[in-house]
FILO-469007 format. One record per residue (C-alpha): residue number from 1; residue in one letter; y, x, z. Coordinates in pm, 1 decimal. Example, Ala and Ser with C-alpha at 12.3 -4.5 7.8 and 13.67 -1.06 7.14 Angstrom:
MITI    i  aa        py        px        pz
MITI    1   a    -450.0    1230.0     780.0
MITI    2   s    -106.0    1367.0     714.0
//
This chain:
MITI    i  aa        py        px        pz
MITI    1   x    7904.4  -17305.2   10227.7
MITI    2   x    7787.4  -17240.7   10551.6
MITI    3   x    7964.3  -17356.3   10903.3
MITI    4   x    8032.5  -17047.9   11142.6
MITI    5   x    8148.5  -17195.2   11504.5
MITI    6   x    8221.7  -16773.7   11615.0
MITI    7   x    8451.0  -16783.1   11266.9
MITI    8   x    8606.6  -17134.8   11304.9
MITI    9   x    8692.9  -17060.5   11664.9
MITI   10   x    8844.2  -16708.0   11575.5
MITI   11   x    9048.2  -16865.3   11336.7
MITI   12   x    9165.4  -17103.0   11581.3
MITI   13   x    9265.0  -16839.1   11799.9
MITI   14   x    9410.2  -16647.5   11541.7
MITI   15   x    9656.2  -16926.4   11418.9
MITI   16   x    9706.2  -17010.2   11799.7
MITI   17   x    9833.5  -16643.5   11873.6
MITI   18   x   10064.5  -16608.9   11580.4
MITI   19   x   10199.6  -16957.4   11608.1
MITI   20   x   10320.3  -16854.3   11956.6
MITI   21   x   10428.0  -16494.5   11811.8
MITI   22   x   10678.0  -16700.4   11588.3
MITI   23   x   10746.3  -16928.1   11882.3
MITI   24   x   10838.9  -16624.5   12085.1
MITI   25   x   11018.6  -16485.4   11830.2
MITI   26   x   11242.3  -16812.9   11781.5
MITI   27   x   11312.9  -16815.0   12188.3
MITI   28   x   11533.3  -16531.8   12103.9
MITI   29   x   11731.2  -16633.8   11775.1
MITI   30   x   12030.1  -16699.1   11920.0
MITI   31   x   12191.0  -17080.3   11895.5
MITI   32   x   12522.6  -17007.0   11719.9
MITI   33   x   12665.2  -17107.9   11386.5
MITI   34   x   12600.3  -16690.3   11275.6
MITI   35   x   12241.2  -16712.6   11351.6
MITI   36   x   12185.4  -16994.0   11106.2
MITI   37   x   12009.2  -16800.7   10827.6
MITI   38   x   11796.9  -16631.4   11029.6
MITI   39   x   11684.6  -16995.8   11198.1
MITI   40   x   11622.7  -17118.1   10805.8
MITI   41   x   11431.3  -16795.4   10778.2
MITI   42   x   11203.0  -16819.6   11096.9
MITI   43   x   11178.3  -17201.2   11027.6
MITI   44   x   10948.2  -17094.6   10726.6
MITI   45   x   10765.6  -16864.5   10826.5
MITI   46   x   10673.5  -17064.1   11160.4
MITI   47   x   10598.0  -17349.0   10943.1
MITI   48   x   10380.4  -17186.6   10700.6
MITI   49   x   10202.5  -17014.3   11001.0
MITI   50   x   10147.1  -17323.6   11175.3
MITI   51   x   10011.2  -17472.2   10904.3
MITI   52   x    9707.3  -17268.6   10986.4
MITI   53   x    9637.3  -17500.5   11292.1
MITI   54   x    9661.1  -17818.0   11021.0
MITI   55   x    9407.9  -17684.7   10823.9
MITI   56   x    9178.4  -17606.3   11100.7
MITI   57   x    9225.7  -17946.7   11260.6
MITI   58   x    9211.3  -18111.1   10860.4
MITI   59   x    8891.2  -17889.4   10804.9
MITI   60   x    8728.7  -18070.7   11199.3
MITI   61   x    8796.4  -18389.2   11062.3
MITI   62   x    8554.1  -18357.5   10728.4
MITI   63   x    8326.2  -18202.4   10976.6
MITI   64   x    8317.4  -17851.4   10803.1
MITI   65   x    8458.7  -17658.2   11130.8
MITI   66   x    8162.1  -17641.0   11316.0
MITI   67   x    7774.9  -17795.2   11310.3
MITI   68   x    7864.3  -17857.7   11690.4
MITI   69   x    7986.6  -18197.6   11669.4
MITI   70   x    8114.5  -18231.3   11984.7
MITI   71   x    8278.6  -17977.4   12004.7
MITI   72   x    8456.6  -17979.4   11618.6
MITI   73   x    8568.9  -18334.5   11801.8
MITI   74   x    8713.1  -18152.9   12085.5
MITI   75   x    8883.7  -17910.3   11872.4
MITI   76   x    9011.0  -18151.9   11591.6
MITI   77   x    9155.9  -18361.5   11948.0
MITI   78   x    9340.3  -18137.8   12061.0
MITI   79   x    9519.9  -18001.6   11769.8
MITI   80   x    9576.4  -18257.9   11633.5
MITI   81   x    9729.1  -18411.8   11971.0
MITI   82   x    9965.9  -18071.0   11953.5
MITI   83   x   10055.8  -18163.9   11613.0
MITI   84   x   10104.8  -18517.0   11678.0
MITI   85   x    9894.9  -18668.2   11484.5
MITI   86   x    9606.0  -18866.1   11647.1
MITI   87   x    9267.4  -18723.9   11536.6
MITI   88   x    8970.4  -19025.0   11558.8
MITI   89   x    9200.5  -19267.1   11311.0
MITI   90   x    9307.1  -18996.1   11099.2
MITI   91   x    8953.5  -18945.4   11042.7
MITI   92   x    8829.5  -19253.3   10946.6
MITI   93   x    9161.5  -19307.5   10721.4
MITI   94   x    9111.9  -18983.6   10532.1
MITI   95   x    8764.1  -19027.6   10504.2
MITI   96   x    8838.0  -19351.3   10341.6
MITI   97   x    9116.2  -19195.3   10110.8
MITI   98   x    8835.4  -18961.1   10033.0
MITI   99   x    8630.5  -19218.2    9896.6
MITI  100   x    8866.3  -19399.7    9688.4
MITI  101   x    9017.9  -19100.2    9539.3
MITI  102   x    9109.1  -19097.8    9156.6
MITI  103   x    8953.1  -19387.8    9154.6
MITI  104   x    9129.6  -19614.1    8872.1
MITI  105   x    9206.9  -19946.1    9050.3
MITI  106   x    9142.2  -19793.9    9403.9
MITI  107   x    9277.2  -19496.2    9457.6
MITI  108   x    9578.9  -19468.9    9750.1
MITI  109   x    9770.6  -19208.5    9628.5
MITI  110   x    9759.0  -19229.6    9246.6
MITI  111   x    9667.0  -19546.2    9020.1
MITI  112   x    9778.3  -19539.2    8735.0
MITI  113   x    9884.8  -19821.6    8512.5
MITI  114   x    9667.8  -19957.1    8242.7
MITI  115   x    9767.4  -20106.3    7839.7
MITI  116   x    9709.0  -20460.2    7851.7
MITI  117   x    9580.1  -20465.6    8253.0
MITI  118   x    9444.2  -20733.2    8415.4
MITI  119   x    9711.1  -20825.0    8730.2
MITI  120   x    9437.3  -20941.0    8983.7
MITI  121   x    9246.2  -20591.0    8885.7
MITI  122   x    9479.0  -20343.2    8746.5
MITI  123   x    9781.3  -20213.4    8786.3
MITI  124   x    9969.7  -20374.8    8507.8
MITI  125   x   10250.6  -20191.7    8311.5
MITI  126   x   10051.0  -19943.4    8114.9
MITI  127   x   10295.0  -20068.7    7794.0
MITI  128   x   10606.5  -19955.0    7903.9
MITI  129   x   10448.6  -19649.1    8051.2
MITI  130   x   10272.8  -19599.0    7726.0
MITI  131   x   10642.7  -19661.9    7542.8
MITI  132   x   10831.8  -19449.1    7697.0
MITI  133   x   10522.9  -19124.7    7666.9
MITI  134   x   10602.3  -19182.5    7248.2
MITI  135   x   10962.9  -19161.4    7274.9
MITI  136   x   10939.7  -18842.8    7492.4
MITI  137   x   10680.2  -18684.0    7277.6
MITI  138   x   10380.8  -18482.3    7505.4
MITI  139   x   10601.5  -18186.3    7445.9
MITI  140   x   10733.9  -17982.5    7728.1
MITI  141   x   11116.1  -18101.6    7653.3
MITI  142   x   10919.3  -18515.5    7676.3
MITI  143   x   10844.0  -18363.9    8073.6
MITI  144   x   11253.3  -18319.6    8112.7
//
């Protein structure tokens, strides 16, 4: 993988410009009760357009937007800030959610329980867990 500043940036100002096209586009969707589908409808595709700038300011913060690292800083500030979501402790959180991930004791976001854990260690449990994936089966009906 190689950084490109020239590419990051144009994707930045790609995302910017059709983020505003759908904001634009939403200034004249009328407010009224008849207009509500097409509000659902322009809600997704804004969202999934904006999610663009996430990724852009997601990509600053593991330092892969630019080898500039002011500049990735600047960047990752201010969309983030536009997002609402303040960049320099979102950093250092991720980073360390990076670090611990799928990690078995841990991990933030999934640790799973263990057969027979030890409490101050583990995350105990792992019996009934264990229990109730026999009764189910590992079939695709045990997933219902």
């Amino acid at each position: 993988y190689q950084r490109s500043t020239l590419r990051s940036m144009g994707c930045v100002l790609q995302s910017a410009l059709c983020t505003a096209a759908c904001a634009l586009v939403g200034m004249r969707i009328p407010l009224t009760l008849a207009a509500f589908p097409l509000w659902l409808g322009w809600s997704a595709v804004t969202g999934t357009v904006a999610m663009g700038l996430w990724v852009l300011a997601h990509e600053c913060g593991h330092g892969a937007f630019s080898d500039n690292r002011v500049l990735q800083d600047v960047v990752g500030f201010i969309l983030h800030s536009a997002l609402l979501v303040p960049y320099f402790s979102w950093q250092r959180s991720h980073a360390v959610h990076h670090a611990r991930t799928n990690h078995i004791t841990e991990g933030e976001t999934h640790v799973p329980t263990v057969v027979d854990a030890r409490a101050e260690f583990e995350s105990v449990g792992g019996e009934a867990d264990l229990k109730l994936a026999k009764t189910l089966g590992y079939t695709p009906h045990g997933v219902l």
